[in-house]
N, CA, C and O of each residue as an XYZ file, in Angstrom:
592
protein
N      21.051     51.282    -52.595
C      20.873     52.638    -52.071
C      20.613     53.589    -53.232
O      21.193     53.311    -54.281
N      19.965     54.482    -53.213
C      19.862     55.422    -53.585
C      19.602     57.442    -52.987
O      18.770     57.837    -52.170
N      20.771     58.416    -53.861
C      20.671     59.028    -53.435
C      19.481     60.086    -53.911
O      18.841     59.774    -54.915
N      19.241     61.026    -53.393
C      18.398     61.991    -54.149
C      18.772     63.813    -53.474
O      18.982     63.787    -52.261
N      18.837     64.839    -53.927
C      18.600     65.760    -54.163
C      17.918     66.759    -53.436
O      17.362     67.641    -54.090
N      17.859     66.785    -52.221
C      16.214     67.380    -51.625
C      16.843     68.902    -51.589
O      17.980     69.258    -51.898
N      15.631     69.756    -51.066
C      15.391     71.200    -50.923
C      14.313     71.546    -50.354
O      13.184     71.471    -50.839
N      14.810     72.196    -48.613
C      13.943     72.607    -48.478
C      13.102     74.097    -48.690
O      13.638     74.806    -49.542
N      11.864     74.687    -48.048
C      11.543     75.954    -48.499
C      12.291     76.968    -48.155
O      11.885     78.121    -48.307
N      13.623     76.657    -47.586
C      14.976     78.029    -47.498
C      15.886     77.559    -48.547
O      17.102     77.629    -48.372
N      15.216     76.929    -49.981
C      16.313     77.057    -50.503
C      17.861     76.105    -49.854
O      18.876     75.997    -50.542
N      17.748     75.604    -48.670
C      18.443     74.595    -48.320
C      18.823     73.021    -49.260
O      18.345     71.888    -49.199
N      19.820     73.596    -50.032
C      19.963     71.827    -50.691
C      21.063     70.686    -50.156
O      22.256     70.876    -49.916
N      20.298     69.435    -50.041
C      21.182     68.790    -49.750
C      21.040     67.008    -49.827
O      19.872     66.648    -49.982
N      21.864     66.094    -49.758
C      21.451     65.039    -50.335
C      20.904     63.891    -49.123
O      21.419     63.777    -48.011
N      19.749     63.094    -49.634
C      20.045     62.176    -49.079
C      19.798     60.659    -49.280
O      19.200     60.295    -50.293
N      20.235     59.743    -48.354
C      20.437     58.186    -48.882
C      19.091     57.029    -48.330
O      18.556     56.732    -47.262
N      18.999     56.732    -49.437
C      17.532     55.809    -49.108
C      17.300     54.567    -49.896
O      17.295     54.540    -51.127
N      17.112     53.557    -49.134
C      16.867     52.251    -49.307
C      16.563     52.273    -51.026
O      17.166     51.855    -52.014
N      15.653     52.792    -50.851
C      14.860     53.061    -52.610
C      13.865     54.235    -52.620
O      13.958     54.914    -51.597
N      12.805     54.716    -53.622
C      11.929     55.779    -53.485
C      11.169     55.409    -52.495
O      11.165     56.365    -51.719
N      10.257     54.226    -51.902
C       9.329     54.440    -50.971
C      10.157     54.499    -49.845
O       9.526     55.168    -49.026
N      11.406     54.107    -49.276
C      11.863     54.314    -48.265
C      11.720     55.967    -48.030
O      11.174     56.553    -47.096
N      12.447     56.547    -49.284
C      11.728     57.777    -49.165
C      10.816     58.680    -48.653
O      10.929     59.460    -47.707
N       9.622     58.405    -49.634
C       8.967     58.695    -49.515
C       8.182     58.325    -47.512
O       7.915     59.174    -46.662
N       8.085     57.247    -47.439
C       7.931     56.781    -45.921
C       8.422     57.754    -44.699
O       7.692     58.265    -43.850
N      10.077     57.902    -44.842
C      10.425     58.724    -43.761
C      10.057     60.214    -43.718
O      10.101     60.960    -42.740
N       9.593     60.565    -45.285
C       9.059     61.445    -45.192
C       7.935     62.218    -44.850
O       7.823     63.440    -44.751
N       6.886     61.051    -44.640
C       5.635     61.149    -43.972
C       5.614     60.741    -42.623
O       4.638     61.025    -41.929
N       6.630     60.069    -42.136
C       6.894     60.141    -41.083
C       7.646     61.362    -40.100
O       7.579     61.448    -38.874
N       8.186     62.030    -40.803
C       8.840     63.282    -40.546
C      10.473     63.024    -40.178
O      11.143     63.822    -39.524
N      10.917     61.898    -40.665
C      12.208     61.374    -39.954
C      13.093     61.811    -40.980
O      14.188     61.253    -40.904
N      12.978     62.638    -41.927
C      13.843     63.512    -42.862
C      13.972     65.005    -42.920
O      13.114     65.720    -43.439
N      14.708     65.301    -42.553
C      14.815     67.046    -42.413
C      16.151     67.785    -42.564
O      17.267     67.430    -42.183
N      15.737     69.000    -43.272
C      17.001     69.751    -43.420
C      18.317     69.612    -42.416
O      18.243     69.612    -41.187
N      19.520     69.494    -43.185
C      20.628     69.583    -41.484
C      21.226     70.838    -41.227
O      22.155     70.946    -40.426
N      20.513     72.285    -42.174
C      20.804     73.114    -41.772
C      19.896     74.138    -41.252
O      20.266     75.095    -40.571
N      18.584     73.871    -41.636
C      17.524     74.499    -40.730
C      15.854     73.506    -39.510
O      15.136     73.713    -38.531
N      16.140     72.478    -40.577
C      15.884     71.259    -39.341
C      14.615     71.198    -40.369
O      14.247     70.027    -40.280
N      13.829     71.809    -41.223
C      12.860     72.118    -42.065
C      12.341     70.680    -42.603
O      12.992     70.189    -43.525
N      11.113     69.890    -42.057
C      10.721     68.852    -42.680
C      10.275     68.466    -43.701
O      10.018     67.324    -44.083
N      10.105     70.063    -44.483
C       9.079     70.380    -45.679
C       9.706     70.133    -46.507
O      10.293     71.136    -46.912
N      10.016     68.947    -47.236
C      11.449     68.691    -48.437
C      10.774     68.212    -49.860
O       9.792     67.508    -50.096
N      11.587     68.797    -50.590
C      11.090     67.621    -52.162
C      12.151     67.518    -52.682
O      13.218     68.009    -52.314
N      11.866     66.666    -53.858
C      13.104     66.149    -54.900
C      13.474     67.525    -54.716
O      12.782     68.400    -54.196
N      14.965     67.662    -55.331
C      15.531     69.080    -56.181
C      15.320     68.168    -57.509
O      15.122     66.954    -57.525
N      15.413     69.072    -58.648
C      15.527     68.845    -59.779
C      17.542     68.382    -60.155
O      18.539     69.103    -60.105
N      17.425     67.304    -60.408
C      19.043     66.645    -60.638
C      19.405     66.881    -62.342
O      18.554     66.710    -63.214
N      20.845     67.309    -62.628
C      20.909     66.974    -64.084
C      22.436     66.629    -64.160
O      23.378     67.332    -64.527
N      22.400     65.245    -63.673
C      23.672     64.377    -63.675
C      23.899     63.888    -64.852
O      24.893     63.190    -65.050
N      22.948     64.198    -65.892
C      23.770     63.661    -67.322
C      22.901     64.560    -68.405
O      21.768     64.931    -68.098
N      23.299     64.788    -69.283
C      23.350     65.942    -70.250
C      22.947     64.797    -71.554
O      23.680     63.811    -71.484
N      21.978     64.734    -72.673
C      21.680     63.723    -73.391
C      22.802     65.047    -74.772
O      22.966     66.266    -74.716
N      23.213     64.195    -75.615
C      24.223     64.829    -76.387
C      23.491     63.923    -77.711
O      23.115     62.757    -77.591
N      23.418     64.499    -78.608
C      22.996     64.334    -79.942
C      22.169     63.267    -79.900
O      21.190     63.644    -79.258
N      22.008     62.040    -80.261
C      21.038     61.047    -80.721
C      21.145     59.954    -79.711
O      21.629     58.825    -79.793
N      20.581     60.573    -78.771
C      19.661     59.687    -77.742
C      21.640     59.055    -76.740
O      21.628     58.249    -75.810
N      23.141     59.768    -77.358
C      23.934     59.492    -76.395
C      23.796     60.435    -75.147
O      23.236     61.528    -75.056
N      24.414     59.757    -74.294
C      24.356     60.613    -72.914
C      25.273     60.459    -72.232
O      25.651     59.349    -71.859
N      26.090     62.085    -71.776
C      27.029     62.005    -71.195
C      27.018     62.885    -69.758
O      26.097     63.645    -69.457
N      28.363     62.614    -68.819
C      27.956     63.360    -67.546
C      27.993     64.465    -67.839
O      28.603     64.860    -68.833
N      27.276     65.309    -66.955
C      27.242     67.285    -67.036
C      28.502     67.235    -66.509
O      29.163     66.423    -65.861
N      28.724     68.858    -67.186
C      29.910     69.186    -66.565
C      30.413     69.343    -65.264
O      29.878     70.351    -64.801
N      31.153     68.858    -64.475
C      31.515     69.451    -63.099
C      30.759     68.506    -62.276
O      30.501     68.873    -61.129
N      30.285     67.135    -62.734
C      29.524     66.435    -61.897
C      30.214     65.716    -61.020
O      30.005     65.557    -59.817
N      31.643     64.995    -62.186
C      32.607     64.050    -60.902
C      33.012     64.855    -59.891
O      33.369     64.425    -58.794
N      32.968     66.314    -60.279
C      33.990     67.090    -59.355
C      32.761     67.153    -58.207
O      32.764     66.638    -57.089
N      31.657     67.993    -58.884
C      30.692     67.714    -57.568
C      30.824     66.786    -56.792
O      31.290     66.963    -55.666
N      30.335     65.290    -57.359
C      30.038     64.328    -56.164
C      31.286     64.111    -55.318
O      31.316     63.740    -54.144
N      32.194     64.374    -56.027
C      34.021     63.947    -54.788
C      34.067     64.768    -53.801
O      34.505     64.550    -52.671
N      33.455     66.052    -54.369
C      33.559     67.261    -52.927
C      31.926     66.772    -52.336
O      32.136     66.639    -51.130
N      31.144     66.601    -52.461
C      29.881     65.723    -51.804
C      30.779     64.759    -50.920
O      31.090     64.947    -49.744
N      31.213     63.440    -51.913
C      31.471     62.437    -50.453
C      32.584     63.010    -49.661
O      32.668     62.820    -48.448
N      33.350     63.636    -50.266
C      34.549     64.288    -48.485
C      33.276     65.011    -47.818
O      33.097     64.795    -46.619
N      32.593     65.650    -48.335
C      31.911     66.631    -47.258
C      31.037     66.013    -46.273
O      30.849     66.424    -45.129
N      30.285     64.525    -47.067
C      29.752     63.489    -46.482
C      30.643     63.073    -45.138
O      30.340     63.229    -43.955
N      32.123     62.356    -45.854
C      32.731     61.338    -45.000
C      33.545     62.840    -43.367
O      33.898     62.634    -42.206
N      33.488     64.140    -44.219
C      33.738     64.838    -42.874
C      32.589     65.001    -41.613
O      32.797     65.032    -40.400
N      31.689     65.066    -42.138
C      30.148     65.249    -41.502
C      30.041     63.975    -40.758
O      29.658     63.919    -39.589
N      30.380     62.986    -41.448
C      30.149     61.549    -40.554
C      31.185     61.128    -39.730
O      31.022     60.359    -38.783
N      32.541     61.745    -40.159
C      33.459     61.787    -38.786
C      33.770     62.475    -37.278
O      34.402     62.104    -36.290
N      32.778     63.998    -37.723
C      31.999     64.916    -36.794
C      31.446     64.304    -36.186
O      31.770     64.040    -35.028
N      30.061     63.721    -36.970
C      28.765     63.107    -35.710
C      29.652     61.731    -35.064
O      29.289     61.365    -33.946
N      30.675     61.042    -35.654
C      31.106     59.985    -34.435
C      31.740     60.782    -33.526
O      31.237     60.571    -32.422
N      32.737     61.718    -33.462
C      33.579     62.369    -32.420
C      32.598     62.958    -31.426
O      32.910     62.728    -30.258
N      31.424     63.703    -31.614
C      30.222     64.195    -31.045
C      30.047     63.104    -30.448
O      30.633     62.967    -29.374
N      29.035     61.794    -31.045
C      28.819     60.352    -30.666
C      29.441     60.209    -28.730
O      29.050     60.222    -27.563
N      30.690     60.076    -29.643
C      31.614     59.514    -28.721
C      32.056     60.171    -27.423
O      32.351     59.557    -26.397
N      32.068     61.523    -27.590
C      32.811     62.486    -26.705
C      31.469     63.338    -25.749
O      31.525     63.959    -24.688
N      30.542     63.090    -26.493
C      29.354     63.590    -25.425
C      27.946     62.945    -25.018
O      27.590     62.009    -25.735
N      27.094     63.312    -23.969
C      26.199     62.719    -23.347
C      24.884     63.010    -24.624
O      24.762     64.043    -25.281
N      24.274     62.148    -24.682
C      22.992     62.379    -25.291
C      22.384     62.048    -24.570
O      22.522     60.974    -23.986
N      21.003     63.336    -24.261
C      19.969     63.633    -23.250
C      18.924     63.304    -24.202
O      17.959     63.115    -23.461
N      18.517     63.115    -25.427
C      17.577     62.907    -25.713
C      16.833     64.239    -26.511
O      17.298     64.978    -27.379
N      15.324     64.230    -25.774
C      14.420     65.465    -26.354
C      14.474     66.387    -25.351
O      13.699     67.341    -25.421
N      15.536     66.265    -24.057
C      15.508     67.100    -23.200
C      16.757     68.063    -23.212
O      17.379     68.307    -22.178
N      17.155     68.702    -24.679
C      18.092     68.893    -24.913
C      18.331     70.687    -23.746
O      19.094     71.148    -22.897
N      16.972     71.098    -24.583
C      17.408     72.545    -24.687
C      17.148     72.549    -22.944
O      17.948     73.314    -22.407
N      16.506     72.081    -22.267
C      16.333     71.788    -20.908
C      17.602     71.454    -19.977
O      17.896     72.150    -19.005
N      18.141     70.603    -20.276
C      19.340     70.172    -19.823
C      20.593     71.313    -20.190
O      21.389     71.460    -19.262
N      20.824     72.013    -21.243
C      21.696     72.922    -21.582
C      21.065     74.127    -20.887
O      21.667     74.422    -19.855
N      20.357     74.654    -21.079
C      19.862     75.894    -19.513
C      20.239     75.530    -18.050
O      20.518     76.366    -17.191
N      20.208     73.866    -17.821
C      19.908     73.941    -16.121
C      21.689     73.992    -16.223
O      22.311     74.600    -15.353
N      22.376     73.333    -17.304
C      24.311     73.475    -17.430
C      24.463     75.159    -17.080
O      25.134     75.584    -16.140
N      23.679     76.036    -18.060
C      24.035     77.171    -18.102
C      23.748     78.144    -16.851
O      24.564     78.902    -16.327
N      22.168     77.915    -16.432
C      22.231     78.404    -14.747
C      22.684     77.929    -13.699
O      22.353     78.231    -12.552
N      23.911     76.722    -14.232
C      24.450     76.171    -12.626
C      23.558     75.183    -11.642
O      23.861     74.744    -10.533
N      22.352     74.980    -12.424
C      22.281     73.995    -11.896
C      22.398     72.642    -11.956
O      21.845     71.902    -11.143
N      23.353     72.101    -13.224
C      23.590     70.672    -13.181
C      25.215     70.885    -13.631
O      25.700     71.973    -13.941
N      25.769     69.898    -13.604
C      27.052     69.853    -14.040
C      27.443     70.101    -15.566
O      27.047     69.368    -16.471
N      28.235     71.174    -15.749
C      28.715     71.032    -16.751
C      29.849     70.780    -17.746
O      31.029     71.124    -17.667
N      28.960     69.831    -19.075
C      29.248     68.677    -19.590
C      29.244     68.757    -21.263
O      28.426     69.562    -21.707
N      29.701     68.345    -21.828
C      29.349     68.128    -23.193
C      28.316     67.311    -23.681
O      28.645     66.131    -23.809
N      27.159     67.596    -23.990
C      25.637     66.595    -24.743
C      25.648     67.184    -26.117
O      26.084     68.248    -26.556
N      24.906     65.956    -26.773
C      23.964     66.262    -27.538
C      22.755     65.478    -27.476
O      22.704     64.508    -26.720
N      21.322     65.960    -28.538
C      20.778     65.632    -28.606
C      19.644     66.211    -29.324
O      20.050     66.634    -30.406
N      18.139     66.443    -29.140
C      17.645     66.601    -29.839
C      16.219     67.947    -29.602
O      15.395     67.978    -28.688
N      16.303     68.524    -30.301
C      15.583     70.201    -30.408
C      14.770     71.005    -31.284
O      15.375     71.644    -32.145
N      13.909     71.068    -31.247
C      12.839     72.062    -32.431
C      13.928     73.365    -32.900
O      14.775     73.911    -32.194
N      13.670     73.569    -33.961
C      14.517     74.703    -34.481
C      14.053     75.904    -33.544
O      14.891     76.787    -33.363
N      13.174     75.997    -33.107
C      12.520     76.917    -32.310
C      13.688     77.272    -31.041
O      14.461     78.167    -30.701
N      13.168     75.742    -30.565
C      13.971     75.931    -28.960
C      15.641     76.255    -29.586
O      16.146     77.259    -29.085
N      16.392     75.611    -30.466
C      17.497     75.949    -30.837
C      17.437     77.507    -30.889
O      17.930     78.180    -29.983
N      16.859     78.031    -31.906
C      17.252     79.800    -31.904
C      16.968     79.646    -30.359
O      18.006     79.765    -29.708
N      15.848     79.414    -29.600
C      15.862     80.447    -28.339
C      17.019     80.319    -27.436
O      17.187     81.173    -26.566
N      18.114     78.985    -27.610
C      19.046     78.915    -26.860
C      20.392     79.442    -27.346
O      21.453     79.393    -26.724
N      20.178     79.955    -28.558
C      21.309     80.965    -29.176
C      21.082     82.319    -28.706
O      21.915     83.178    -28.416
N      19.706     82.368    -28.678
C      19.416     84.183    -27.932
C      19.906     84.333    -26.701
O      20.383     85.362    -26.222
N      19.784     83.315    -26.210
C      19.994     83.393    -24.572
C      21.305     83.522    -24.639
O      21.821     84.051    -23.655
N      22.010     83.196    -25.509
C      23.538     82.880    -25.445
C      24.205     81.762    -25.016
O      25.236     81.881    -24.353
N      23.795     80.790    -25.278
C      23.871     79.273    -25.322
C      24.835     78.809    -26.097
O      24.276     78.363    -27.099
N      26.281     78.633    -26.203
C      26.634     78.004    -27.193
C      26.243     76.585    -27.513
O      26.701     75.636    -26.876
N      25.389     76.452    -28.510
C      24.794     75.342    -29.092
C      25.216     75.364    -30.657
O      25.481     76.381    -31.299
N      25.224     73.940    -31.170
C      25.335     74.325    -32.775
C      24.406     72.899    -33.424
O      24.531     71.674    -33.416
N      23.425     73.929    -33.970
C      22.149     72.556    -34.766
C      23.119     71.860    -35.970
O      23.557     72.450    -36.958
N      23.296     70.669    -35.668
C      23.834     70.345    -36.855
C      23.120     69.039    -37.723
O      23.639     68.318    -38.575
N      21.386     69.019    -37.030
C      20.864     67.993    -38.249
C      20.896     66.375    -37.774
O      21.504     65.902    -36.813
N      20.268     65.862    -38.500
C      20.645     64.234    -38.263
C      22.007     63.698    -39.002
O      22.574     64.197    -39.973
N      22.311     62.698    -38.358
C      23.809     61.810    -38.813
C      23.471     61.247    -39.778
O      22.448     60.569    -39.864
N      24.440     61.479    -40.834
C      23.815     60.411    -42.265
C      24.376     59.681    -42.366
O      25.027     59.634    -43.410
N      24.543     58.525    -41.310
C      25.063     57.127    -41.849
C      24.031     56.870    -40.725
O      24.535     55.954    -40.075
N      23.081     57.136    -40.271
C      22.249     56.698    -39.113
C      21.151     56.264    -39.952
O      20.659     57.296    -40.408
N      20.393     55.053    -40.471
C      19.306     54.593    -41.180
C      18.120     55.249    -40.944
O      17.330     55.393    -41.877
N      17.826     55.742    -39.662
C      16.426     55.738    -38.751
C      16.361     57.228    -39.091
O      15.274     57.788    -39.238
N      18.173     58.223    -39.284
C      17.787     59.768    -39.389
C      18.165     60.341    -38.008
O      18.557     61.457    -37.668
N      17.894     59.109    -37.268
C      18.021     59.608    -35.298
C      19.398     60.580    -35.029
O      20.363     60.550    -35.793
N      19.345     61.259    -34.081
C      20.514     62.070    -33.861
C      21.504     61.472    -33.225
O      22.661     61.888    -33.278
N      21.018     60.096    -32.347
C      22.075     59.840    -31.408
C      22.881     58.702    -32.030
O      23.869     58.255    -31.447
């Protein structure tokens, strides 16, 4: 595995895990990689500086890096205990998200706990409406990126 660094054009940084670079690169032309806080497919490396070269060609970690990555994997292993409780505790509708949460909200279907899957678009429009919804991205222990 390897991790990498991404950012999207909000300045959104955040990491993610891939087979190797073309796995990478792949889901990325596929569009199966995207921000988990604005959904933004438009990603590149961030620039990483996990080690600091110190006098003659030694190299040591930057400062504040172990501390970084330890608060990374709790923030990881909390995020991935979220998407199982989600997983587990609600219906996934699929791409018929924002559809299914309107017909909950006008009474006409039962309402239920889902998730599933939404253009950042339709997300804001179901926050305007007053929808409690919350985009929270793809699951990162999910290989494929998929939400469910």
């Amino acid at each position: 595995m390897i991790v990498f660094d991404l950012l999207c054009p909000h300045a959104h940084r955040f990491e993610g895990w891939f087979a190797n670079s073309t796995d990478f690169e792949e889901q990325l032309a596929k569009g199966q990689v995207s921000c988990p806080v604005c959904g933004s497919a438009e990603l590149k490396r961030a620039v990483t500086a996990s080690h600091v070269a110190r006098g003659a060609g030694r190299r040591e970690p930057a400062p504040g890096t172990a501390a970084e990555q330890e608060g990374q994997s709790a923030a990881r292993e909390l995020l991935r205990r979220v998407w199982e409780q989600i997983h587990h505790s609600s219906e996934y509708v699929g791409k018929d998200f924002a559809r299914e949460a309107r017909r909950m909200h006008q009474g006409e279907a039962d309402s239920r706990t889902i998730h599933g899957e939404a253009t950042r678009e339709e997300a804001e429009a179901l926050l305007e409406e007053g929808l409690a919804v919350v985009p929270l991205g793809p699951a990162i222990d999910d290989p494929g990126n998929k939400t469910h």
